[in-house]
C-alpha positions as CSV (number, residue, x, y, z in Angstrom):
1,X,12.1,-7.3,-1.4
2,X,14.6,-6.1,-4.2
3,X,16.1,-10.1,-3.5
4,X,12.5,-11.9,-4.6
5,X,13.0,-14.1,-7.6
6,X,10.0,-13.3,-9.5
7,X,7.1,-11.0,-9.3
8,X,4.7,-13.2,-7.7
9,X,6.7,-13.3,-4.4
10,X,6.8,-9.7,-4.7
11,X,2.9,-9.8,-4.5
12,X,3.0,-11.8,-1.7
13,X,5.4,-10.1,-0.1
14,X,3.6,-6.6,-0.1
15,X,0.5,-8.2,0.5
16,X,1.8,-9.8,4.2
17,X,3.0,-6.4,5.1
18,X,2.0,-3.2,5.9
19,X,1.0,-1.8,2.5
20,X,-1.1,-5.0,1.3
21,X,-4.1,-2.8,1.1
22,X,-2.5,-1.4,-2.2
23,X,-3.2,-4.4,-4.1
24,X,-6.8,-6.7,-4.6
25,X,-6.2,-9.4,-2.8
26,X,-8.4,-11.5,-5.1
27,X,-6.7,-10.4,-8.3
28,X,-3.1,-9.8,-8.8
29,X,-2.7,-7.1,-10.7
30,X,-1.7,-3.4,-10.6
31,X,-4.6,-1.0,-11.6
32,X,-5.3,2.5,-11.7
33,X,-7.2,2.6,-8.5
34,X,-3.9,2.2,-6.6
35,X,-3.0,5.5,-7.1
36,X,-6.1,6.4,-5.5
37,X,-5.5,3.8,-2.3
38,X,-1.8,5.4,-2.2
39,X,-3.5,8.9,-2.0
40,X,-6.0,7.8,0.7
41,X,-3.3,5.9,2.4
42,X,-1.2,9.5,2.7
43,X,-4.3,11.5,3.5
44,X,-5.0,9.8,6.1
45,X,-2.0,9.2,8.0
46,X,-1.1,13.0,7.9
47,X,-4.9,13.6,9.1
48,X,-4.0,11.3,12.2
49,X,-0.2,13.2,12.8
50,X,-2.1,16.7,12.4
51,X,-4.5,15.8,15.0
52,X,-1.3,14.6,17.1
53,X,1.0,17.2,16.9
54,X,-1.3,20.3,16.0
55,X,1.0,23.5,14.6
């Protein structure tokens, strides 16, 4: 990733793996809601590990 020429393969980059759910796949862009979708992204991955492996 840190080897992409220009921002736009960056995009297209994040959006083919994993984490493409960050971005609006219509628009481009960075926006305050991705701070949210990070945030709901944590929540619940550590909802499904603490139903996994209960303390």
């Amino acid at each position: 990733m840190c080897y992409t020429e220009n921002l736009e393969q960056l995009y297209q980059m994040v959006l083919a793996s994993a984490y493409g759910f960050l971005f609006k796949k219509e628009e481009l862009s960075t926006n305050i809601y991705m701070e949210r979708r990070i945030n709901r992204y944590i929540y619940y991955q550590l909802r499904e590990l603490s139903r996994k492996a209960p303390l």
